[in-house]
py3Dmol code that shows the C-alpha trace and the ligand (Angstrom):
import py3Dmol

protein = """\
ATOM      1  CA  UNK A   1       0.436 -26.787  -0.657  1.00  0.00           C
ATOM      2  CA  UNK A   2      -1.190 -24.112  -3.102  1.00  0.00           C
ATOM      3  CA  UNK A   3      -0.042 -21.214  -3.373  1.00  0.00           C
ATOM      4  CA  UNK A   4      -2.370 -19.443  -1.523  1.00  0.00           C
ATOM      5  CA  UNK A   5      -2.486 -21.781   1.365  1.00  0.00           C
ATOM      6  CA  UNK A   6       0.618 -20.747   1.540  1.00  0.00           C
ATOM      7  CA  UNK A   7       0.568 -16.942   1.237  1.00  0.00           C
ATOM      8  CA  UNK A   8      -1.817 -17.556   4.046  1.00  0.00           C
ATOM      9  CA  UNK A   9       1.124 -19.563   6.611  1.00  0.00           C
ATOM     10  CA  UNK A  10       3.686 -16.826   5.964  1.00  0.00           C
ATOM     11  CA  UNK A  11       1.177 -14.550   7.376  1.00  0.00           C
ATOM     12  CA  UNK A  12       3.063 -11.415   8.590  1.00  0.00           C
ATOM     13  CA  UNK A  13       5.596 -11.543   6.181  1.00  0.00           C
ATOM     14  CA  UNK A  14       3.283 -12.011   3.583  1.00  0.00           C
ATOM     15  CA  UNK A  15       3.743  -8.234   1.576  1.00  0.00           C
ATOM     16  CA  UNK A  16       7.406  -8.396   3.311  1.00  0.00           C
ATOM     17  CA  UNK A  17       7.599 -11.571   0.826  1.00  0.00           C
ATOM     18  CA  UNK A  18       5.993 -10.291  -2.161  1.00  0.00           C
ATOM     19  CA  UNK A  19       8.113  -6.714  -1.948  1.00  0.00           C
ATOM     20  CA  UNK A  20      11.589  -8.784  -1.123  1.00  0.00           C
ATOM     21  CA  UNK A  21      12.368 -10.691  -4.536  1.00  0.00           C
ATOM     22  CA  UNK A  22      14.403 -12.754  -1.584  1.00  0.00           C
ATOM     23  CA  UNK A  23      11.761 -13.426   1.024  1.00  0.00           C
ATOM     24  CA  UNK A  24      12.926 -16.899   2.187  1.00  0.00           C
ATOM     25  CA  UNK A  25      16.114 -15.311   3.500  1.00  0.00           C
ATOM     26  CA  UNK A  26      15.123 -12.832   4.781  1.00  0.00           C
ATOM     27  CA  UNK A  27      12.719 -14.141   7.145  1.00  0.00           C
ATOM     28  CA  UNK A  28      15.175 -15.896   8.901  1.00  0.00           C
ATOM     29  CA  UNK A  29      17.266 -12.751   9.133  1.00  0.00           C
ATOM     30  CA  UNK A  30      14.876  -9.640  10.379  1.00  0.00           C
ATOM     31  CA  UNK A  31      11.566  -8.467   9.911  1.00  0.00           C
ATOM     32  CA  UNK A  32      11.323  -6.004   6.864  1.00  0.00           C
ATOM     33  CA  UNK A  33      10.437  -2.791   8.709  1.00  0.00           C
ATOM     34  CA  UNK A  34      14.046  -3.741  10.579  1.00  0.00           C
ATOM     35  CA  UNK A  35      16.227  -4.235   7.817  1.00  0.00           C
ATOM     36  CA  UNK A  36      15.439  -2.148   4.372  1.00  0.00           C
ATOM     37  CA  UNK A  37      19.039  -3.044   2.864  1.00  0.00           C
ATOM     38  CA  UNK A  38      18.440  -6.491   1.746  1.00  0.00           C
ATOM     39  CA  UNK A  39      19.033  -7.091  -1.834  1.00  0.00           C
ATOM     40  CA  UNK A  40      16.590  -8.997  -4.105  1.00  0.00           C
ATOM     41  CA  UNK A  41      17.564 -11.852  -5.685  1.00  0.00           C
ATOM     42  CA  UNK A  42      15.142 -12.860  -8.313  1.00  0.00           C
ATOM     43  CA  UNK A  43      12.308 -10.608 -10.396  1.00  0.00           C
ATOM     44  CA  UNK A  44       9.376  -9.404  -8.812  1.00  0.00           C
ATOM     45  CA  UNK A  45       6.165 -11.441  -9.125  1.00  0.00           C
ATOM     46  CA  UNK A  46       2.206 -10.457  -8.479  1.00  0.00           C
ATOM     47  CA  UNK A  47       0.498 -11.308  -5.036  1.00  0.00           C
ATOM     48  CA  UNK A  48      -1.935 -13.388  -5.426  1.00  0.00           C
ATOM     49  CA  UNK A  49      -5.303 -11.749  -4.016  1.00  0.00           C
ATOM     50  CA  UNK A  50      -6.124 -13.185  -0.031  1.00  0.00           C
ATOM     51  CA  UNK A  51     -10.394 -13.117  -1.981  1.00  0.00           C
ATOM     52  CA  UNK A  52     -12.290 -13.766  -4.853  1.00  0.00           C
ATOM     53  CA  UNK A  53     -12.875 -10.577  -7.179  1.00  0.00           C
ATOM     54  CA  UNK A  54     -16.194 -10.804  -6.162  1.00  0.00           C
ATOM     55  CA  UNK A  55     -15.614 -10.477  -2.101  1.00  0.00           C
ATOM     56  CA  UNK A  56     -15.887  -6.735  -1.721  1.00  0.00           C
ATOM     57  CA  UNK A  57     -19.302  -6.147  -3.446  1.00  0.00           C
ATOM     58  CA  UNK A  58     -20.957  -4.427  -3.465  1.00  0.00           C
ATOM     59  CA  UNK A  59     -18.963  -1.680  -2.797  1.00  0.00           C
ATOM     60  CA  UNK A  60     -15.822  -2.477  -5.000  1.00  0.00           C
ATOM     61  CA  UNK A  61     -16.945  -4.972  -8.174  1.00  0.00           C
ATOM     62  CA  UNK A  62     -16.031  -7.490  -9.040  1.00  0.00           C
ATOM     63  CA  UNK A  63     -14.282  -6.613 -12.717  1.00  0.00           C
ATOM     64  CA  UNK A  64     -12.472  -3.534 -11.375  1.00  0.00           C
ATOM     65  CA  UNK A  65     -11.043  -5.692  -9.154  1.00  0.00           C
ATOM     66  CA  UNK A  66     -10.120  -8.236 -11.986  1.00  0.00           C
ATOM     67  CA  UNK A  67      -8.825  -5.415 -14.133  1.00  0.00           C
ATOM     68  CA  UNK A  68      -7.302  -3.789 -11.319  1.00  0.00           C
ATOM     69  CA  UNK A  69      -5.335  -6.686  -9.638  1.00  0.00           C
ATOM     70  CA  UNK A  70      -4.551  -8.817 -13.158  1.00  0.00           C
ATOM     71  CA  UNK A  71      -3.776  -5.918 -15.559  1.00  0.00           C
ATOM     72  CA  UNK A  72      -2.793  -2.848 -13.594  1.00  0.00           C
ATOM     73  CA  UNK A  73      -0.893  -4.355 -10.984  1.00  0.00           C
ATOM     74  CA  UNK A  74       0.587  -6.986 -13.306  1.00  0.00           C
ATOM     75  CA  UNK A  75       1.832  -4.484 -15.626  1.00  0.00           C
ATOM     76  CA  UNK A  76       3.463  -2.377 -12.645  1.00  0.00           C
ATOM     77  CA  UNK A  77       5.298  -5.715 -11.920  1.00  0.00           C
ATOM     78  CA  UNK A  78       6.210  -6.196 -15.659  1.00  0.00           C
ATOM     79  CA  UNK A  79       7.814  -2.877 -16.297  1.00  0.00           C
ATOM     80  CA  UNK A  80       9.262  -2.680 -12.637  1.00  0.00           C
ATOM     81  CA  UNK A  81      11.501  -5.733 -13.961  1.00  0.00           C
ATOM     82  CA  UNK A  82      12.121  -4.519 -17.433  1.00  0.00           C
ATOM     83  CA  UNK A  83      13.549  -1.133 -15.996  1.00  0.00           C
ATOM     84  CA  UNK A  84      15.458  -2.475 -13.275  1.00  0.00           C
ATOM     85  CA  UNK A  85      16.772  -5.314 -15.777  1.00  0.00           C
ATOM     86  CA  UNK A  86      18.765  -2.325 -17.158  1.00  0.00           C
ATOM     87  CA  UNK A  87      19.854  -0.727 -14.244  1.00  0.00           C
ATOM     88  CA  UNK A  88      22.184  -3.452 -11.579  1.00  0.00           C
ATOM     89  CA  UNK A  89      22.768  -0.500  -9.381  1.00  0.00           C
ATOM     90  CA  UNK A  90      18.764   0.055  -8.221  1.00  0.00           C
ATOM     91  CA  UNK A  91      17.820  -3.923  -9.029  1.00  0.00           C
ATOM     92  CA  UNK A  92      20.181  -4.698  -5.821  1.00  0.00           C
ATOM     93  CA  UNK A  93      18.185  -2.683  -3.601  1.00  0.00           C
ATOM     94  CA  UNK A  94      14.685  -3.334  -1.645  1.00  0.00           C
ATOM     95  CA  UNK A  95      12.113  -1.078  -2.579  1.00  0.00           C
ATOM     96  CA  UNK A  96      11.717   1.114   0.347  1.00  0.00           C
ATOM     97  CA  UNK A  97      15.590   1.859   0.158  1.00  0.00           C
ATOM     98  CA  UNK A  98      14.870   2.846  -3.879  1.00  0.00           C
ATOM     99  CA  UNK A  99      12.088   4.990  -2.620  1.00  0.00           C
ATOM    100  CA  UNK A 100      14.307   6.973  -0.059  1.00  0.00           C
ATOM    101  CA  UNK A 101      16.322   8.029  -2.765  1.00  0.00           C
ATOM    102  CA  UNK A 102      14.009   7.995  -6.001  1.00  0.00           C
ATOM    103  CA  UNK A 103      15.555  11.327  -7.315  1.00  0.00           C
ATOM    104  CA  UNK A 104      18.413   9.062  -7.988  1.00  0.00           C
ATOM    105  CA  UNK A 105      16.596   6.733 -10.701  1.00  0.00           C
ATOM    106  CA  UNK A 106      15.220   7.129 -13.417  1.00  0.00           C
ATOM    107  CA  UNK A 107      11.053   7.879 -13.569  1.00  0.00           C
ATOM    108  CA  UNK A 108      10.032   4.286 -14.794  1.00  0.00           C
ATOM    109  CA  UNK A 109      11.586   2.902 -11.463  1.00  0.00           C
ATOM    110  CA  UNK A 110       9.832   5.398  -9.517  1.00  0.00           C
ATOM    111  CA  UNK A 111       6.402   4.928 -11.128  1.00  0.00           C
ATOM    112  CA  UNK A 112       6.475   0.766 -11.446  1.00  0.00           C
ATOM    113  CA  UNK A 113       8.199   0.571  -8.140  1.00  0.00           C
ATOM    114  CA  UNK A 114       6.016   2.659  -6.734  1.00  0.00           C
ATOM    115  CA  UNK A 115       2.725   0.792  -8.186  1.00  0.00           C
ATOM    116  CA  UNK A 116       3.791  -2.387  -7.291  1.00  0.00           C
ATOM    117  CA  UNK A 117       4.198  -1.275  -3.803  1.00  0.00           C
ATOM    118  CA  UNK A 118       1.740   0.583  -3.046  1.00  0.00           C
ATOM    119  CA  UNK A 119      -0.996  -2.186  -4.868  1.00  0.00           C
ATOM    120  CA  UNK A 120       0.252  -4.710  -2.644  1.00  0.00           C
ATOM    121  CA  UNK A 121      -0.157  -2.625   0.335  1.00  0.00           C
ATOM    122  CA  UNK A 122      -3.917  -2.144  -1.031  1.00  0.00           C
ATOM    123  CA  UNK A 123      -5.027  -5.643  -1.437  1.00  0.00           C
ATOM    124  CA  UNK A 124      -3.678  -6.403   2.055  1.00  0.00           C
ATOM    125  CA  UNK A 125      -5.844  -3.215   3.509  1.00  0.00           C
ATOM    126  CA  UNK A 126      -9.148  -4.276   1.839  1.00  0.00           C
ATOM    127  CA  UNK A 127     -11.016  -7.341   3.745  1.00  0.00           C
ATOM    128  CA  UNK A 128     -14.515  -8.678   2.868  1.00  0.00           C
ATOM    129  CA  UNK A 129     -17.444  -7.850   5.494  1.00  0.00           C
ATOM    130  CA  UNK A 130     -14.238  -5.599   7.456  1.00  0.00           C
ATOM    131  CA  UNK A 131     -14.993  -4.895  10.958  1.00  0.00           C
ATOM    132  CA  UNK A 132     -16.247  -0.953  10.791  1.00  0.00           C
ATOM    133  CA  UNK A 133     -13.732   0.226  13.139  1.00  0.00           C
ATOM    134  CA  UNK A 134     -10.408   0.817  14.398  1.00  0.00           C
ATOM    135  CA  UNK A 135      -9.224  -0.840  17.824  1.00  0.00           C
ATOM    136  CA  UNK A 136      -6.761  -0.344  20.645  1.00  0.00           C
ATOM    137  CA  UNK A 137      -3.705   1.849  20.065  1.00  0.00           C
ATOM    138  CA  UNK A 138      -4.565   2.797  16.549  1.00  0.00           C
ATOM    139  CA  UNK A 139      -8.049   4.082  17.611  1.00  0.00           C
ATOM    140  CA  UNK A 140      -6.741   6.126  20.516  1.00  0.00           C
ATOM    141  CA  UNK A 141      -4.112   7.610  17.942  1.00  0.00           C
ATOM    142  CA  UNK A 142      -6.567   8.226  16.119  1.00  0.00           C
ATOM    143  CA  UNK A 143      -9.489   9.948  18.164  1.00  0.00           C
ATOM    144  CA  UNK A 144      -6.760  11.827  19.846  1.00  0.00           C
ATOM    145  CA  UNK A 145      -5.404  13.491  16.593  1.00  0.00           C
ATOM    146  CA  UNK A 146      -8.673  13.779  14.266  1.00  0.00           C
ATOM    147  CA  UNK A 147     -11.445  14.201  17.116  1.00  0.00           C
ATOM    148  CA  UNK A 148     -13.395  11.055  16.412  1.00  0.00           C
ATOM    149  CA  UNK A 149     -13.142   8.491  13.584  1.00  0.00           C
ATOM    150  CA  UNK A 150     -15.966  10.216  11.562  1.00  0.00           C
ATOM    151  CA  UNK A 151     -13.414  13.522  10.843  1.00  0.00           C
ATOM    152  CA  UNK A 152     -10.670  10.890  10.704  1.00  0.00           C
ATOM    153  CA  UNK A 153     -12.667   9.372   7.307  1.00  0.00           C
ATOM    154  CA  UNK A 154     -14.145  12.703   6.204  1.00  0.00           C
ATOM    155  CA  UNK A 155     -10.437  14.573   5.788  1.00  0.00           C
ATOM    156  CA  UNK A 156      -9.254  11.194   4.368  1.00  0.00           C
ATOM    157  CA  UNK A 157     -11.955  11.679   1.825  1.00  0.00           C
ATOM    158  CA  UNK A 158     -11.192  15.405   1.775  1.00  0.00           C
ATOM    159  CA  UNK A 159      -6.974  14.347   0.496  1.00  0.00           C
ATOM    160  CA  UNK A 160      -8.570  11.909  -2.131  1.00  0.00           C
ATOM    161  CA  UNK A 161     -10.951  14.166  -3.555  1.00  0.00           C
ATOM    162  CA  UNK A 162      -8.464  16.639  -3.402  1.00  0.00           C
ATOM    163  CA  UNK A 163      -5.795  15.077  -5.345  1.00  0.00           C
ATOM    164  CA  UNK A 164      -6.320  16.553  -8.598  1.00  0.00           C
ATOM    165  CA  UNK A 165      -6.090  13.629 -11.796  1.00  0.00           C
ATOM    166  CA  UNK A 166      -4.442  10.024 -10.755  1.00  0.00           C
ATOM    167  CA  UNK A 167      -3.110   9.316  -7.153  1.00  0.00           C
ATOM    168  CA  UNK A 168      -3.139   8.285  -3.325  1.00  0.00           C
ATOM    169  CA  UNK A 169      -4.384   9.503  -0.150  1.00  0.00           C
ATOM    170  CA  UNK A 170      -2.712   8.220   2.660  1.00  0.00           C
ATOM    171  CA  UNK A 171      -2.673   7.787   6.471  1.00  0.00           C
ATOM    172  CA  UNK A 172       1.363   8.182   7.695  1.00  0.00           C
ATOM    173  CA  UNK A 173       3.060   7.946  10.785  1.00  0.00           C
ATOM    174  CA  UNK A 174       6.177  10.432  10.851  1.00  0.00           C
ATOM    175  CA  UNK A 175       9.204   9.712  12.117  1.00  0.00           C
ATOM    176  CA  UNK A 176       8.092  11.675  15.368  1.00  0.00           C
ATOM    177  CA  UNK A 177       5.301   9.099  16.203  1.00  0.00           C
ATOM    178  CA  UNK A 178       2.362  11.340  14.841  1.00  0.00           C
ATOM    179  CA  UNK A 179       0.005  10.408  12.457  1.00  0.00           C
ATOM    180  CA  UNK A 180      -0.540  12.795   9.333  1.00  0.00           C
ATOM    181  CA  UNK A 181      -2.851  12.414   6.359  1.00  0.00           C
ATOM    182  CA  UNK A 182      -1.963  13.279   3.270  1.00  0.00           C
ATOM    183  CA  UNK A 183      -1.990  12.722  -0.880  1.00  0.00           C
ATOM    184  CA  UNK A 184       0.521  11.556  -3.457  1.00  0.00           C
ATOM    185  CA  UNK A 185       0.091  11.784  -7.245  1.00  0.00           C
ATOM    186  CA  UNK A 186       0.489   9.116  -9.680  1.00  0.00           C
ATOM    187  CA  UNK A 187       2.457   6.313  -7.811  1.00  0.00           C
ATOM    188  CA  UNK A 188       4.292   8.061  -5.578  1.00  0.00           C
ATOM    189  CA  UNK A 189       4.259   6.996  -1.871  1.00  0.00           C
ATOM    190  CA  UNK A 190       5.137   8.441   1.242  1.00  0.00           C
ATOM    191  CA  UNK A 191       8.731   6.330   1.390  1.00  0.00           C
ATOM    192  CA  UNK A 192       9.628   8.534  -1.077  1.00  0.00           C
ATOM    193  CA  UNK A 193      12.033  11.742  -1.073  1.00  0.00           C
ATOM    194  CA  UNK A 194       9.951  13.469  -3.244  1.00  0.00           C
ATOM    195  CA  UNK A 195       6.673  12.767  -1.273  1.00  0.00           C
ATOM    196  CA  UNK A 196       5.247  16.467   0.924  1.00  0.00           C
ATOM    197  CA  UNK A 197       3.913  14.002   3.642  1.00  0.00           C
ATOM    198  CA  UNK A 198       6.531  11.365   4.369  1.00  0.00           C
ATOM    199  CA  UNK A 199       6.569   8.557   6.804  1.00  0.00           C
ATOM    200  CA  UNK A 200       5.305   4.995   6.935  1.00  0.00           C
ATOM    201  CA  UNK A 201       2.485   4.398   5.211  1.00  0.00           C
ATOM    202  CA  UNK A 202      -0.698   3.284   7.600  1.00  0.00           C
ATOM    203  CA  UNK A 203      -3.574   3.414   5.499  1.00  0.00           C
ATOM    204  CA  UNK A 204      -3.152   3.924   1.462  1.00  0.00           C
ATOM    205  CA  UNK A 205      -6.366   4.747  -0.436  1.00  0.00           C
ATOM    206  CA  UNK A 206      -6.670   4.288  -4.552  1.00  0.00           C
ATOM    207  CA  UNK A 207      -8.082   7.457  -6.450  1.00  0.00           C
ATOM    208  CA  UNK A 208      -6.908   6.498  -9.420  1.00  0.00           C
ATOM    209  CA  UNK A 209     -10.518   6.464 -12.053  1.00  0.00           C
ATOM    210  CA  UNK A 210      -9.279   3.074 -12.572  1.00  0.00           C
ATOM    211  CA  UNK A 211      -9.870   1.815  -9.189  1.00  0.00           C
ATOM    212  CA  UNK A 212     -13.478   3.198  -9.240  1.00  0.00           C
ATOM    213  CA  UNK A 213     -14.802   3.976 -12.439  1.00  0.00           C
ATOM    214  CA  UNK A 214     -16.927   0.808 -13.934  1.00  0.00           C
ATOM    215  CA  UNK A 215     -19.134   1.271 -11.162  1.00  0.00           C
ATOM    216  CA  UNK A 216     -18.749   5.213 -10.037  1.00  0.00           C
ATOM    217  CA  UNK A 217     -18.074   6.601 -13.256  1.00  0.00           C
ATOM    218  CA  UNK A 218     -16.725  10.550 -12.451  1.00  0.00           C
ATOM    219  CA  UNK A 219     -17.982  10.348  -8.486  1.00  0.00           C
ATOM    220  CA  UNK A 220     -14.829   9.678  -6.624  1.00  0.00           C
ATOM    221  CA  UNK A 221     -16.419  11.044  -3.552  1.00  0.00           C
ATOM    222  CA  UNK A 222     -19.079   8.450  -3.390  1.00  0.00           C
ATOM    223  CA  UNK A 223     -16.156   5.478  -3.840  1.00  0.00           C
ATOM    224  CA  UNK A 224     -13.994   6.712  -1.278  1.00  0.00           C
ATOM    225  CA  UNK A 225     -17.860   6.893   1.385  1.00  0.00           C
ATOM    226  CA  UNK A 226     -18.179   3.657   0.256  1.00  0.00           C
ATOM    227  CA  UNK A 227     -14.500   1.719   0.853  1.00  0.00           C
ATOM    228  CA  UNK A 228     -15.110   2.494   4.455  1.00  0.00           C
ATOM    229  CA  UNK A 229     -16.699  -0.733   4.153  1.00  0.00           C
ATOM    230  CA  UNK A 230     -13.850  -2.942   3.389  1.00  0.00           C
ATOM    231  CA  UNK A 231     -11.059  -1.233   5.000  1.00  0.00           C
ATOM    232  CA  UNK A 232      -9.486  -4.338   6.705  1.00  0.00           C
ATOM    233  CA  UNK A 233      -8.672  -2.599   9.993  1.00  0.00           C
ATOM    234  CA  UNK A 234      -6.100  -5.164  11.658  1.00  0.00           C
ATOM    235  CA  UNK A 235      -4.251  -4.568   9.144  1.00  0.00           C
ATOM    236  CA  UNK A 236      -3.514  -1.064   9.597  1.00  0.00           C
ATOM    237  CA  UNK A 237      -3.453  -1.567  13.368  1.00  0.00           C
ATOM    238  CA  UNK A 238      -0.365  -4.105  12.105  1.00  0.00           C
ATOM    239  CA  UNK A 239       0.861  -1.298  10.181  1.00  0.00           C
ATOM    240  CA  UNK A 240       0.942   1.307  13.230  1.00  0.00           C
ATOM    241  CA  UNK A 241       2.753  -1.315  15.290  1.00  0.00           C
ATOM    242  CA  UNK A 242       5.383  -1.821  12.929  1.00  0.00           C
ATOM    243  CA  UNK A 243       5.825   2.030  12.298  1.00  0.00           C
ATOM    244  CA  UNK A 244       6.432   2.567  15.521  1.00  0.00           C
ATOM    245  CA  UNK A 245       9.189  -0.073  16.182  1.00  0.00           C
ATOM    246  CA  UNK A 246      10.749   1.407  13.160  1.00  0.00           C
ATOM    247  CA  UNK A 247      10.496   4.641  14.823  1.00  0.00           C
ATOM    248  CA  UNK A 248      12.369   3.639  17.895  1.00  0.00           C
ATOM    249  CA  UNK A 249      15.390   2.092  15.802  1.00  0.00           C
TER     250      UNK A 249
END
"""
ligand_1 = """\
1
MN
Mn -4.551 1.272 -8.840
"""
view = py3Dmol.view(width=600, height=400)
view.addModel(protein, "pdb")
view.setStyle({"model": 0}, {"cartoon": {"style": "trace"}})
view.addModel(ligand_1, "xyz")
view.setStyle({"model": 1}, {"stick": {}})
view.zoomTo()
view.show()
C-alpha cells in the first residue's frame, strides 16, 4: 500500500496520526480529542499532502504550496524534534497537552510545536473545487452567531488582516459551546495558555506572507477573499463535532 493510500484508510485519525508520534496505539485506545495524555513514542514526521501542489489553483499556486508544505512545514517538524530531543520531560507529552501549558517550555517548543500543528490542521482544511458552504450543525452555529455566512467570512478576513506581521486567524469553539473568532501571532494556537481566544480550533487560516506572497505579493486581503474557495468544509463540520464531544467530557 503507498503511503498515501494509506493516509487515505486511516481517514479520521489521519492528523490524530500525524500529531501522535504513536498513532497505531492509540487508535485502538481512544479518539484523540478523548485522550490528550498519550505519550509519543517516536519523532515527528511530515503529512504527506491529501493533493498535488497544483490542486488549489488558481487561488493558492502551486510553488507556495511546494515551498510551503516541503520547506516550511518540514522545517517546523525538524526543529520540533531537535528541541524536544533535549528536553524528555515535554518529548513525553502529545502536543495539545504541551500547548496547555506552553509557559512551561522553552520558546522553540512553542513555535515548532505550534507550526507543525497548526500546518497539519491547514492542509486537512484546504480541498480542491471545496463545496462553497457550510452544512448542518456547523451552518446553523454559524448563521446564528455571525448573522449569515457572508459576515461570518468578512470578520474572519477582518482577524487576518488585522493580525499585525506573521500569524493565524482562527474559528474556536470555547469550552462553553460558542463559537469565537479570533487571531494568534507567529505559531501560536488557540490550545495554548498564552492564546486571548482559546478553545478548539474549527477553522485555522495562514497570514503568514509566506503562505500568500508569490502570487499576492503585500495584498493579504485579496488571499484571504480568495481561500474561500478551497476551504474544505466537512472538515471543519468534523472539527465542530469533535469540539463538542470534548466539551461534554
Ligand atoms: Mn505557514
Amino acid at each position: 500500500m503507498k503511503k498515501r493510500q494509506f493516509i487515505k484508510s486511516v481517514g479520521a485519525v489521519g492528523l490524530f496520526s500525524i500529531l501522535h508520534k504513536n498513532p497505531l496505539k492509540a487508535e485502538t485506545e481512544v479518539p484523540e480529542f478523548l485522550n490528550p495524555m498519550i505519550p509519543p513514542a517516536d519523532q515527528y514526521t511530515l503529512p504527506p499532502l491529501d493533493y498535488a501542489f497544483g490542486a488549489l489553483e488558481p487561488h493558492i499556486d502551486a510553488k507556495t504550496m511546494e515551498i510551503h508544505h516541503d520547506r516550511h512545514h518540514a522545517a517546523y517538524v525538524t526543529n520540533l524534534n531537535k528541541e524536544l530531543s533535549t528536553h524528555a520531560a515535554a518529548a513525553a507529552l502529545p502536543l495539545e497537552k504541551l500547548f496547555a501549558q506552553s509557559k512551561k517550555y522553552s520558546a522553540g517548543i512553542r513555535n515548532n510545536g505550534g507550526g507543525h500543528y497548526n500546518h497539519s490542521l491547514f492542509w486537512k482544511l484546504l480541498k480542491p473545487a471545496a463545496s462553497s458552504t457550510p452544512i448542518g450543525a456547523l451552518a446553523t452555529a454559524i448563521n446564528a452567531k455571525f448573522k449569515d455566512l457572508a459576515n461570518f467570512k468578512d470578520l474572519m478576513n477582518k482577524a487576518g488582516t488585522g493580525r499585525f506581521g506573521s500569524g493565524w486567524a482562527w474559528l474556536v469553539l470555547d469550552n462553553k459551546n460558542n463559537l469565537v473568532i479570533g487571531s494568534t501571532p507567529n505559531q501560536d494556537n488557540p490550545l495554548m495558555d498564552v492564546a486571548e481566544v482559546k478553545g478548539y480550533p474549527l477553522l485555522g487560516i495562514d497570514v503568514w506572507e509566506h503562505a500568500y506572497y508569490l502570487k499576492y505579493q503585500n495584498k493579504r486581503a485579496d488571499y484571504l477573499i480568495a481561500i474561500w474557495n478551497v476551504i474544505n468544509w466537512e472538515e471543519v463540520a468534523k472539527r465542530y463535532e469533535e469540539g463538542m464531544k470534548r466539551n461534554k467530557k
